[in-house]
C-alpha positions as CSV (number, residue, x, y, z in Angstrom):
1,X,122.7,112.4,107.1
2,X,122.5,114.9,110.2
3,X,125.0,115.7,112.2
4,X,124.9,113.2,115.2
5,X,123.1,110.5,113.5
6,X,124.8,106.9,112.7
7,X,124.0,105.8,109.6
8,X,122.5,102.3,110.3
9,X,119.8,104.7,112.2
10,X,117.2,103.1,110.3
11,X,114.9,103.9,107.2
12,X,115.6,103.4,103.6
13,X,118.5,105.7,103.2
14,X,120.0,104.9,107.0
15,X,120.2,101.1,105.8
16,X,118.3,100.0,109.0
17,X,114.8,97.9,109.4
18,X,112.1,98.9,106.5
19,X,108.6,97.4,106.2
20,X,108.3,95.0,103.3
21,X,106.2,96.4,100.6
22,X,104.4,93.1,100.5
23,X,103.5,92.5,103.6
24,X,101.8,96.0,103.0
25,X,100.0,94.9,100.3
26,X,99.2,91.5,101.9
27,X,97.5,93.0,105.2
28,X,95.5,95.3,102.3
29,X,94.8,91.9,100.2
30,X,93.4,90.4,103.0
31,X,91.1,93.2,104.0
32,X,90.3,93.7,100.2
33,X,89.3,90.1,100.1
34,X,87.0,90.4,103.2
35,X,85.0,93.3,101.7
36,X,84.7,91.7,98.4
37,X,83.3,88.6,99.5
38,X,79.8,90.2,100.6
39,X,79.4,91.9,97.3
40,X,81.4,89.9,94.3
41,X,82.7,86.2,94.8
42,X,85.1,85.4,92.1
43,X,86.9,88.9,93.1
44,X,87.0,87.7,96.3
45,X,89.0,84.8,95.1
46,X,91.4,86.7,93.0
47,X,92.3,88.9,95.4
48,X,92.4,86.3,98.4
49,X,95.0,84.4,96.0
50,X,97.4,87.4,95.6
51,X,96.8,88.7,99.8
52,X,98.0,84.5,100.1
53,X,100.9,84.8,97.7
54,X,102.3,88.0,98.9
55,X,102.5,87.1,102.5
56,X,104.2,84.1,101.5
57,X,107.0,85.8,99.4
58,X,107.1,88.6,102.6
59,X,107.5,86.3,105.1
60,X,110.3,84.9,102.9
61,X,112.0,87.8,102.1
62,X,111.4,89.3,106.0
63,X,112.8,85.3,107.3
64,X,115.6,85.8,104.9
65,X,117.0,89.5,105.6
66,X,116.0,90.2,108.8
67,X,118.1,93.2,109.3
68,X,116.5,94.6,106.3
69,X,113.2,94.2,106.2
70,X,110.1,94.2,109.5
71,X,106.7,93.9,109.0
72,X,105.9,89.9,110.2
73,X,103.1,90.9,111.5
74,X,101.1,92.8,108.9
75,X,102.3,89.3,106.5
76,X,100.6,86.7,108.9
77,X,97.4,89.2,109.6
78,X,97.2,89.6,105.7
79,X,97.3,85.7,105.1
80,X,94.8,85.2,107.8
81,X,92.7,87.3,106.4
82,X,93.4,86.3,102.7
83,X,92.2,82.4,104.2
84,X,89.5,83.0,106.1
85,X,87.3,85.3,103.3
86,X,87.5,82.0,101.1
87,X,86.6,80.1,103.9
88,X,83.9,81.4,105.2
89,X,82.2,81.9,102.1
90,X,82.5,78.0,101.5
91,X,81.2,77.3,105.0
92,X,78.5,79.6,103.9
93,X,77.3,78.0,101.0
94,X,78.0,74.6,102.9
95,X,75.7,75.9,105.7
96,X,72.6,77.0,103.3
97,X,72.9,73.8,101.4
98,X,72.0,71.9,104.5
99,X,69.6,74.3,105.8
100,X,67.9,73.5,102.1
101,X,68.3,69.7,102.6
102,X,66.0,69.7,105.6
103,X,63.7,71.7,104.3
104,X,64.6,75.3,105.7
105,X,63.5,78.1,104.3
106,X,60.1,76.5,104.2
């Protein structure tokens, strides 16, 4: 360390607050599972399923040591995301299949 820095200072080698890898790779799930669902489907549900199960096991791990690991926010944005691509591509399909019950497109 430098001269006239304590060692809890922060960072991976000060021993302070890190970001959790996965809630990282959650918050880059999520957004990966909002692209994919204009252009491949089942992707879209692959990859919503891992942006769901890493922000579960971040929040964990971030509820767990909270002097260790940050990043709460980046977990709960990537499960939000992660939910609502699978979502709105039910509504979607729920949506057109009415549409196409009363007759629309004619």
């Amino acid at each position: 360390m430098p001269p006239g820095v304590a060692p809890d200072a922060g960072g991976p080698d000060g021993g302070g607050e890190v970001n959790d890898p996965l809630a990282v790779a959650s918050l880059a799930l999520g957004a990966a599972s909002l692209v994919t669902a204009f252009c491949c489907w089942p992707l879209m549900f692959a990859v919503a399923v891992g942006g769901i199960a890493t922000a579960i096991v971040a929040l964990v791990r971030i509820h767990a040591e909270p002097l260790k690991y940050r990043g709460r926010g980046a977990a709960i944005t990537g499960l939000v995301l992660s939910l609502l691509a699978p979502l709105g591509y039910v509504l979607l399909i729920v949506f057109y299949g009415a549409l196409s019950i009363f007759g629309f497109p004619p």
